[in-house]
C-alpha positions as CSV (number, residue, x, y, z in Angstrom):
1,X,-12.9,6.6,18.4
2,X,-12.8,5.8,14.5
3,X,-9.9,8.1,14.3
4,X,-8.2,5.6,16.6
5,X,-9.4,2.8,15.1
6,X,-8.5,3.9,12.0
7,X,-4.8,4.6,12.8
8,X,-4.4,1.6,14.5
9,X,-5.5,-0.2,11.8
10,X,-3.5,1.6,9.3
11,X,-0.4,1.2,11.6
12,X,-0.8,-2.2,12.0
13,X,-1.1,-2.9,8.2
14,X,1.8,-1.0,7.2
15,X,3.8,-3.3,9.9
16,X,2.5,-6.7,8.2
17,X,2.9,-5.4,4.6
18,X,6.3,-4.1,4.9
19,X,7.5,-7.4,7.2
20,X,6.7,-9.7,4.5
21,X,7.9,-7.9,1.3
22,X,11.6,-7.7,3.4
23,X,11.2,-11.1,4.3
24,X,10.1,-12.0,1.1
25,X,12.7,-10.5,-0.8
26,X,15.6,-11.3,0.3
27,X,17.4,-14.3,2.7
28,X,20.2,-11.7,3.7
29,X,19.9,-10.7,6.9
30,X,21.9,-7.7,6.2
31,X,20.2,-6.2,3.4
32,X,17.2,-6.8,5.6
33,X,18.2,-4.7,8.5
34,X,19.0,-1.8,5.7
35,X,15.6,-2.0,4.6
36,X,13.7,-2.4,7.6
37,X,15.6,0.4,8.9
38,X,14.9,2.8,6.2
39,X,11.3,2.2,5.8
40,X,11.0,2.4,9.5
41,X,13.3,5.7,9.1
42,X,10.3,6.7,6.7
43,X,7.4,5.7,8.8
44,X,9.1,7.8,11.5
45,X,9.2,10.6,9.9
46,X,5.8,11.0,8.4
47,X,4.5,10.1,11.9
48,X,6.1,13.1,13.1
49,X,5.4,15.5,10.4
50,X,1.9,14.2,10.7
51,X,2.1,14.7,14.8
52,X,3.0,18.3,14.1
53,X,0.4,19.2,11.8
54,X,2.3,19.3,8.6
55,X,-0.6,17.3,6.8
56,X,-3.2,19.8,8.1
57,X,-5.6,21.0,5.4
58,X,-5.3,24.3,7.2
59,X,-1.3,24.3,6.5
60,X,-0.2,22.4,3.7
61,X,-3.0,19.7,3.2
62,X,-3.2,17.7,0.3
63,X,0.2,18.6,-1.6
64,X,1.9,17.7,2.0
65,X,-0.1,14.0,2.3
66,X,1.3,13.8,-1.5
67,X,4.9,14.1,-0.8
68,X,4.9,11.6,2.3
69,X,3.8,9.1,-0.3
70,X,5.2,10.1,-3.3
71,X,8.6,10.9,-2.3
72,X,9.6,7.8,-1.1
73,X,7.9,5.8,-4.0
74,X,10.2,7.7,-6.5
75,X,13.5,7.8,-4.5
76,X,12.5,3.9,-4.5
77,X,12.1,3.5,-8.2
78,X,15.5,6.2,-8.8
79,X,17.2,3.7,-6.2
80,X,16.0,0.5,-7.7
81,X,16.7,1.2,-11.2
82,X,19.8,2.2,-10.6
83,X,21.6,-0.6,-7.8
84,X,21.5,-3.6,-10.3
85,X,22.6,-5.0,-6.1
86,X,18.4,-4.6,-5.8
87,X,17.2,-6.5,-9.0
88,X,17.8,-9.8,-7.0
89,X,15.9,-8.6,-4.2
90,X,13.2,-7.0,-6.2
91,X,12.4,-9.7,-8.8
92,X,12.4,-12.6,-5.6
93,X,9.5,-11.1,-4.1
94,X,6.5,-13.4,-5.2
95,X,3.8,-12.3,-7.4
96,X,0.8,-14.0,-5.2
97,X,2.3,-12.1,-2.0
98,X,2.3,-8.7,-4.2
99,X,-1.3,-9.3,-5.6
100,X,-2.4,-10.8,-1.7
101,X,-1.0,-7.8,-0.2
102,X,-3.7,-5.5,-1.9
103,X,-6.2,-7.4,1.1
104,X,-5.3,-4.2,3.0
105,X,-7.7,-2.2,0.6
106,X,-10.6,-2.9,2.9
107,X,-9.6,-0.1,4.9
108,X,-11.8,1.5,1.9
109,X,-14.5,0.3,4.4
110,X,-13.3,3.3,6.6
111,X,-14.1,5.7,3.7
112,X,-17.8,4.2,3.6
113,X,-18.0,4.7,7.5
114,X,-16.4,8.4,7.4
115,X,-19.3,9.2,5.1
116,X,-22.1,7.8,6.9
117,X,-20.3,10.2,9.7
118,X,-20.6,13.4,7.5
119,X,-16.9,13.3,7.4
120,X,-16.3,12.7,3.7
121,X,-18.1,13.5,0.5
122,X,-20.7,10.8,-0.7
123,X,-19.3,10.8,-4.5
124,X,-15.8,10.1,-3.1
125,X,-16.5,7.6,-0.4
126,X,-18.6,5.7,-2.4
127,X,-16.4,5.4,-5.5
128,X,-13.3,5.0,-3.8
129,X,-14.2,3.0,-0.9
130,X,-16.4,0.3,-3.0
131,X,-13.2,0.3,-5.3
132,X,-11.2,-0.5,-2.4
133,X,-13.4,-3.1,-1.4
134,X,-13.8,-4.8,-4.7
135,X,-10.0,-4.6,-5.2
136,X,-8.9,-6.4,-2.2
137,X,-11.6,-9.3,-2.5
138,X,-10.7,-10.2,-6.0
139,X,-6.9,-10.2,-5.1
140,X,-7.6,-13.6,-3.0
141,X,-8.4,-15.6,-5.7
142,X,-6.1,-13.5,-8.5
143,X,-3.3,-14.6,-5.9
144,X,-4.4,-17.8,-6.0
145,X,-4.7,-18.2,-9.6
146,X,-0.9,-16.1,-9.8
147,X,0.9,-18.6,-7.5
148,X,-1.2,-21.9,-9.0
149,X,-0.5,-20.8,-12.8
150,X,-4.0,-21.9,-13.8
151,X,-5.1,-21.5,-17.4
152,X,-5.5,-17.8,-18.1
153,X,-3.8,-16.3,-15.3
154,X,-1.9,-13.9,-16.8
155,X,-4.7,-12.2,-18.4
156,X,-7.1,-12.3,-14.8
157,X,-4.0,-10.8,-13.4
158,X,-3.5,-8.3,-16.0
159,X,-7.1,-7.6,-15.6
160,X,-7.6,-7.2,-11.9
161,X,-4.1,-4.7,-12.4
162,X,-5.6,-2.7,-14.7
163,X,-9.6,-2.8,-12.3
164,X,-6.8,-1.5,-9.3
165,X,-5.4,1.5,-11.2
166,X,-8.3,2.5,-12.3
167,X,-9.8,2.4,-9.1
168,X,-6.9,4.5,-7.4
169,X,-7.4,6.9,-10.5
């Protein structure tokens, strides 16, 4: 049942995150539809791959979960850096959305729960999923801060960045 939950849930937050970084990017309806299409291209894909086992531990494990994620991530960047048509799109998105988007890091809760279960090693779930946790409640009010401009917000953004790498590290 937590495997279910879990995938919904994941599923689910993918849909919201992706929706409002097109929308937020871009008014062009157009350029929308490429993305949209693309990502959802992607989605599809790693769906499948993960539908025929190609992320089993038994198969391919970890270096396959790394390439779904990675890949795309870096064929992103290569593709960003190099249409100067993307800076517009890239640079409109809003910092407070980018920073309020990191709310989906409570699904670190599920890492927690997968422990309790016997389903994930106690120095990892603790570590990553109290990360995940601490992350995504301090990115409310960094996001706040970020789209307000109060005093200092530069540097609590810069430090909250730097709390969320380390965390993923």
């Amino acid at each position: 049942m937590l495997d279910i939950l879990g995938g919904i849930t994941l599923v689910a937050g993918t849909i919201v995150t992706w929706g409002l970084l097109i929308r937020a990017g871009t008014p062009v309806p157009e350029l929308r539809r490429k993305i949209a299409t693309r990502v959802g291209l992607w989605f599809a894909a790693v769906a499948l791959l993960g539908a025929l086992g190609a992320f089993c531990a038994q198969r391919f494990g970890t270096p396959m979960l790394g390439i779904a994620v990675v890949l795309p991530v870096v064929a992103g960047v290569v593709i960003a850096r190099r249409s100067h048509a993307l800076h517009p799109y890239v640079f409109a998105m809003p910092l407070a959305l980018l920073i309020a988007l990191n709310v989906g890091r409570l699904l670190g809760a599920f890492f927690l729960i997968l422990q309790s279960q016997g389903r994930l090693p106690s120095t990892f779930a603790h570590s990553a999923g109290w990360g995940d946790i601490t992350v995504a409640i301090l990115a409310i009010p960094v996001a706040l801060a970020a789209h307000r401009k109060v005093a200092g917000w530069k540097a609590i953004v810069l430090a909250w960045n730097v709390l969320g790498f380390a965390d993923l590290i």
